[in-house]
C-alpha positions in Angstrom: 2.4 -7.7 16.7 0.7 -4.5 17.6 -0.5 -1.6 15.3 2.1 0.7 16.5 5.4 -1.9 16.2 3.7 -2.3 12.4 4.1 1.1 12.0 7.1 2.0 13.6 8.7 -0.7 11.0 7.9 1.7 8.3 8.6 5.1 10.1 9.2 6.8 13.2 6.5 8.0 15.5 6.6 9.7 18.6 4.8 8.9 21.6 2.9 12.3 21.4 2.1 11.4 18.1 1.1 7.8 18.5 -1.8 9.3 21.5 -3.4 11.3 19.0 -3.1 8.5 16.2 -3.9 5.5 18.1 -7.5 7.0 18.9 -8.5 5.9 14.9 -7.2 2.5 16.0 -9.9 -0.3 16.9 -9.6 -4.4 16.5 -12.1 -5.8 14.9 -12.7 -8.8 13.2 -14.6 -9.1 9.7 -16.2 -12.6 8.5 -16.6 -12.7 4.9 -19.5 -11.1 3.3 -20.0 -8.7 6.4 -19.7 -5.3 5.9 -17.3 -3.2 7.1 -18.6 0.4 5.6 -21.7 1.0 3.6 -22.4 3.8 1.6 -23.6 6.6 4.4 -21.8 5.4 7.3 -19.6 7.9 8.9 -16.1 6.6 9.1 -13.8 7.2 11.7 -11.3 4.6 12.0 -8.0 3.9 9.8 -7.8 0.2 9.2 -5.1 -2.4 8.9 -6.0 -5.8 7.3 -4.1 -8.3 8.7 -5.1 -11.1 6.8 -7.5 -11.7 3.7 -8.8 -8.7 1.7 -11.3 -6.2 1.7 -13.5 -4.8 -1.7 -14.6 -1.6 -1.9 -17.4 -1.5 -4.2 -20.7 0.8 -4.6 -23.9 0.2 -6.9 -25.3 1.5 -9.5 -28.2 0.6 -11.8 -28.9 -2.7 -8.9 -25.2 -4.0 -9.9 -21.9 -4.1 -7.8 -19.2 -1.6 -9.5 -15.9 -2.7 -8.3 -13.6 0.2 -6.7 -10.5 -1.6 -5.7 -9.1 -3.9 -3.4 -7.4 -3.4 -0.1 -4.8 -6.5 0.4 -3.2 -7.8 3.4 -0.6 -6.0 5.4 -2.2 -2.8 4.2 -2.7 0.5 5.8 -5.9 2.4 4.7 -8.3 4.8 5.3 -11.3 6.4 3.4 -10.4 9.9 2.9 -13.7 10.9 4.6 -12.0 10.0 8.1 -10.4 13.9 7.6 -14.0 15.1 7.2 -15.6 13.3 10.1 -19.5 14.6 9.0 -18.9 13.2 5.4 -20.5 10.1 4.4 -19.0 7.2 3.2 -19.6 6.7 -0.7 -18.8 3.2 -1.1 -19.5 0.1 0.6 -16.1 -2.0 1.8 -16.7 -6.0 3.0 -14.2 -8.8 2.9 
């Protein structure tokens, strides 16, 4: 199943819409343990976890401080994608 039949299950999108969407679209696989954002990265893409889960975490005093999680079947972004020369705060890894 692509990423656009996923989302058009959940609402309607135009083809105009969809070109300028689909450019924040990229497949990638993750193993676990690699990271997928660390804190400073620019991010650019929206991301859809097909299967598994991702944590969001950053450090502080040399320990991990848990965020959140992103689970499967998920649509997200980090709000920085609207601000493309923001840096990423956190670091996100399956």
């Amino acid at each position: 199943m692509t990423i656009k039949s996923k989302l058009t299950n959940v609402t309607l999108i135009e083809d105009e819409a969809w070109n300028d969407f689909e450019q924040f679209f990229a497949e990638k696989t993750i193993r676990k343990n690699e990271v997928l954002w660390k804190a400073g990265d620019t991010c650019r893409h929206l991301i859809y976890i097909s299967k598994g889960l991702i944590r969001v975490y950053n450090t502080k005093d040399d320990k991990e401080v848990t965020h959140s999680f992103i689970l499967k079947k998920v649509f997200s972004m980090m709000i920085t994608v609207l601000y493309p020369n923001n840096p990423v705060a956190v670091i996100m890894k399956p």
